[in-house]
N, C-alpha and C positions, 0 to 999 in steps of 0.2 A: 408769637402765641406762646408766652412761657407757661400760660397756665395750662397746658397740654401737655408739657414735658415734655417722657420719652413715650406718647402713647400710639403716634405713627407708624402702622406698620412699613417694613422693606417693600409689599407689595402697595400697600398706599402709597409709599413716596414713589415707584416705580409707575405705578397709575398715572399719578399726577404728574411726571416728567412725560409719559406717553402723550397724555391729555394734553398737555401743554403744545408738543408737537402737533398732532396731530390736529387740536385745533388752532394752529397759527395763523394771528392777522390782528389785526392793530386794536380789534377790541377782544384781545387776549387778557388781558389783565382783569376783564370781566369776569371771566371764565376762573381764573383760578381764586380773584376775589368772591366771588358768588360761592364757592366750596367754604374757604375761611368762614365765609360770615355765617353760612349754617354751623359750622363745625362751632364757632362761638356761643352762639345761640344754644346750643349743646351742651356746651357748658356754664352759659351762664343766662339761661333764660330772660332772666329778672333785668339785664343790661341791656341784649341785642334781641333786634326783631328778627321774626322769620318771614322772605315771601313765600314758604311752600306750607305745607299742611305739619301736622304734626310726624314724630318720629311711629314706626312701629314695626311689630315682628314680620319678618321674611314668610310668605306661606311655602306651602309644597315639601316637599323631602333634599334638595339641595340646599339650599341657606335654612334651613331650620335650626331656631337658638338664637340667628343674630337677627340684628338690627337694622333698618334703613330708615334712613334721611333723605327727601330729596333735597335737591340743590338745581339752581333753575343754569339751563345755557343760554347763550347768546344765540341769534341767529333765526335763519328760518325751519330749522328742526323743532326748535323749542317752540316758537309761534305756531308754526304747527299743531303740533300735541296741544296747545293750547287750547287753540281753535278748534278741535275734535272733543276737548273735554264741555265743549258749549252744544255740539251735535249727539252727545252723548244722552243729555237732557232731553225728556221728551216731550218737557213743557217747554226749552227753548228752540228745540227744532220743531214743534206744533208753530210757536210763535212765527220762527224763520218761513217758515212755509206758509202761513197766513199771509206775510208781509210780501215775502215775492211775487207770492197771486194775484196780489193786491197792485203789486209796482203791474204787472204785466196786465191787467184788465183796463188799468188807467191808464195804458201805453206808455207809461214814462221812461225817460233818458235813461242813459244811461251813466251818468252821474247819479241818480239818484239811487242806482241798484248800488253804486261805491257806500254812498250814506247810509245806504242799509246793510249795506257789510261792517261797514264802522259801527252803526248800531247793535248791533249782532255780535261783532267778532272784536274788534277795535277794543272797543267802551269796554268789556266786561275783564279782557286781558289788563287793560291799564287800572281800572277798579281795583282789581286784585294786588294792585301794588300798593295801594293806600289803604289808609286803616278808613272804616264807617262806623260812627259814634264808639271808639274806642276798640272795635274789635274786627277783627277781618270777617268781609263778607266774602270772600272766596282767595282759595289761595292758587296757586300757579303749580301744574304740573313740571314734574322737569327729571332728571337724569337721580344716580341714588349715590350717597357715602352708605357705605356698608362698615356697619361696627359689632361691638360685641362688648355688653357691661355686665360689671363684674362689681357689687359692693356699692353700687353707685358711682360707680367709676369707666368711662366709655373707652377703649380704644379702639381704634380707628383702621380698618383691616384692608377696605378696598374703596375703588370708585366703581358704579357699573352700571348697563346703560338698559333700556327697558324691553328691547327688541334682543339682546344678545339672551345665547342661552346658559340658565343658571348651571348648569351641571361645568361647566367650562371654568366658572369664575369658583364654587365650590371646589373643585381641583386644585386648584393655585391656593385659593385662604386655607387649605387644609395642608398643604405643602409647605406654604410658607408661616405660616402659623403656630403648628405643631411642631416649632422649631423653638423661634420667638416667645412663644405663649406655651410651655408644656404642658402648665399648670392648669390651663384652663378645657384642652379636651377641645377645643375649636371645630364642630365637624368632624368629630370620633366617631361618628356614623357613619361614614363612606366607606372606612375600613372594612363594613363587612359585607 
């Protein structure tokens, strides 16, 4: 990724050596490709696709200022969250709930309740992987790059994950940041 330089922070590259550990297993390679290809897409929109939503600001008083990215994981965490952002909808859980009524008044197998999981849950996560008449009709929740752009120019600060809490990871981009990046003030807010 030469067209990234030197914009990786010591705690990104230390993220990403943890991540790699921690999630090891034979479809690791996913895992830290699925980061690359957002971080590309990043920079070079017009080239790489994204499967997750667009980029945008951190809310709250912890990460205020920077950036996040999702980037999707491998696994059944991510299928997960995936599956929660379909119950989330209250036209698709109306639907879900129509259809299981429906399986259970007509007594049916229980195959058929799988089919309407695939319908439901299946179908819409793998949708999201493909484009629909050139544009995505939903994209894929998933874990965050945390950056910070400066001039039109991204670097790249942390990885971090949706359940952990921001005051922790704030800590660290501020420590190790305000080292790195003088210039830029990173979280000059926690100072007081």
């Amino acid at each position: 990724m030469d067209f990234v330089e030197d914009r990786f922070s010591w705690l990104f590259i230390r993220d990403l050596i943890e991540f790699n550990i921690r999630f090891d297993s034979k479809f690791n390679t996913l895992n830290i490709e699925s980061i690359l290809n957002e971080i590309k897409h990043l920079e070079k929109p017009e080239e790489f696709v994204t499967l997750t939503g667009p980029c945008g600001f951190y809310d709250g008083i912890w990460l205020k200022g920077l950036k996040k990215k999702r980037y999707v994981q491998d696994g059944l965490k991510n299928l997960s969250k995936n599956f929660q952002q379909v119950l989330k909808s209250k036209k698709k859980k109306k639907a879900l709930e129509e259809d299981i009524s429906k399986l259970i008044d007509e007594e049916k197998s229980f195959k058929d309740f799988l089919g309407l999981i695939g319908t439901h849950f299946w179908n819409p996560f793998i949708d999201s992987l493909g484009k629909q008449l050139g544009e995505r009709k939903d994209y894929l929740t998933g874990e965050w790059i945390i950056f910070y752009e400066k001039n039109n120019t991204k670097y790249y600060l942390a990885l971090w994950e949706h359940d952990l809490d921001d005051s922790i990871k704030a800590k660290q981009i501020h420590k190790f940041c305000k080292v790195e990046y003088p210039e830029f003030k990173i979280l000059e807010h926690l100072n007081t």
